[in-house]
N, C-alpha and C positions, 0 to 999 in steps of 0.2 A: 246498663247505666251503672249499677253496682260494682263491675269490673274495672269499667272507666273509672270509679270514684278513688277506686283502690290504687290505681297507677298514677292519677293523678294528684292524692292524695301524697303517696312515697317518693315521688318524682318530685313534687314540693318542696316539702318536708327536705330532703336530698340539697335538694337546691339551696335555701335557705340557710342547710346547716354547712356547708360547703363553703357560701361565701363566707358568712362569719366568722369562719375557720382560718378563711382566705387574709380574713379584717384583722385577724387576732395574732397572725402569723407578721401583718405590718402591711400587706398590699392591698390595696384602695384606693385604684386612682380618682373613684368618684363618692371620696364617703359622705356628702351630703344625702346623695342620691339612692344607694345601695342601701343604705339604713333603714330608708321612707319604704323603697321596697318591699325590703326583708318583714318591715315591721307593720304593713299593710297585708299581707297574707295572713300574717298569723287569725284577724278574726275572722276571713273569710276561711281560712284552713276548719277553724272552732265550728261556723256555722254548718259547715259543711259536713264535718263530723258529726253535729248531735242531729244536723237530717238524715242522714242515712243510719245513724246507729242507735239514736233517743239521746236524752239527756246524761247517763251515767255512762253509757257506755264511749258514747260520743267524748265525754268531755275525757275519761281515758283515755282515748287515744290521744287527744288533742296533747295531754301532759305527756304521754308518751313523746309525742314528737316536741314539745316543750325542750322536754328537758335531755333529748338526743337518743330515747331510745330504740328507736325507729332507726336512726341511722349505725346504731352499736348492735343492731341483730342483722336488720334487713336492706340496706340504699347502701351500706358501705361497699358492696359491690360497684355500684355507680361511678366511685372516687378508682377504681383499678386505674383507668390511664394514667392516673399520675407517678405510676411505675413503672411505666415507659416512656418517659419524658427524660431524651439525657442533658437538653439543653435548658440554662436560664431561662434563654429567649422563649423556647416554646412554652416552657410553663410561663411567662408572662401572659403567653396569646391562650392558652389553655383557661387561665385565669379570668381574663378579661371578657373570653369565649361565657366562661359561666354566670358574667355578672350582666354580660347583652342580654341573660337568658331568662332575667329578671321579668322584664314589665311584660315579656311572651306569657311566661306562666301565670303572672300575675290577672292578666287580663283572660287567659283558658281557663283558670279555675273561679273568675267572676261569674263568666258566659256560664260554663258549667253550674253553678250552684243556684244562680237566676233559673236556668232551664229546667234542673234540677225540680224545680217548687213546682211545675208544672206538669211534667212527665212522669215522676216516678212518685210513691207514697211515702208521707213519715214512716220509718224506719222500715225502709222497703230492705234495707242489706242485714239487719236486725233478726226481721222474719224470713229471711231466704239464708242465713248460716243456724237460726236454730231449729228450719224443718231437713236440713242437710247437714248431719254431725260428721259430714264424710270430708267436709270445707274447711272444718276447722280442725280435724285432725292432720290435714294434710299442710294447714298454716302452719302449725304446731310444728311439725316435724320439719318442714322446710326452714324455718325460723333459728329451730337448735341447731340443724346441719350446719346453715348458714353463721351462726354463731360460733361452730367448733371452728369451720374452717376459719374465721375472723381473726380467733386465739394463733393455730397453726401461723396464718400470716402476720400475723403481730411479733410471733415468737419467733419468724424468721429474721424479719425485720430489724427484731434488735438482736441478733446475735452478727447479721450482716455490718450493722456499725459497731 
């Protein structure tokens, strides 16, 4: 469950930061609707963080993914295909593809976190990364890698325009 939590957690997170990316950029064929979305996860994303990780550690993440830094280390990976997109058209359906993808995740991270209270312990992912320092070294390093190559592609990016 703590694995799920984690994928499900970033996959979120991903999602969210993505559309509003999408909204900010000017495309939203449904912004009544993608808003109510986006903006109804965020407390189940909170609640679900401080049960698997406690109160401080939980609400960390939660700001982490707040304020995008979840998707600036780790989920930006997620966003690659839109560097294979050479047409309008497909990024329109690309697009649209991710805001259908809305009330899905919405509704697997509800299930999840109701199931959650019953299956697994307060801060079951808490006490299984601090009796295993070999989890969080390995976050650790995956995280930086992922962050170097971010730079590298960033810095291509803009020397290509």
């Amino acid at each position: 469950m703590q694995i799920f939590f984690i994928v499900v957690f970033v996959l979120s997170s991903q999602l969210v930061h993505s559309v509003a990316s999408d909204q900010k950029l000017g495309y939203n064929p449904y912004p009544f609707g993608t808003t109510i979305f986006c903006l109804l996860q965020h407390p189940i994303l909170l609640t679900m963080s401080v049960y698997y990780l406690g109160w401080l550690w939980g609400i960390v993440l939660f700001l982490c993914h707040l304020f995008g830094i979840i998707h600036m280390t780790i989920s930006w990976v997620l966003d690659m295909p839109v560097f294979f997109i050479k047409t309008e058209g497909a990024m329109f359906k690309y697009m649209k593809l991710k805001i259908s993808f809305l009330p899905v995740i919405l509704v697997t991270i509800l299930v999840f976190t109701i199931v959650s209270f019953f299956a697994t312990n307060f801060k079951s992912l808490l006490f299984l990364l601090q009796n295993n320092t070999t989890y969080i070294i390995v976050a650790v390093l995956i995280t930086i890698i992922l962050s170097v190559v971010r730079l590298i592609v960033a810095n291509k990016m803009n020397n290509v325009e």
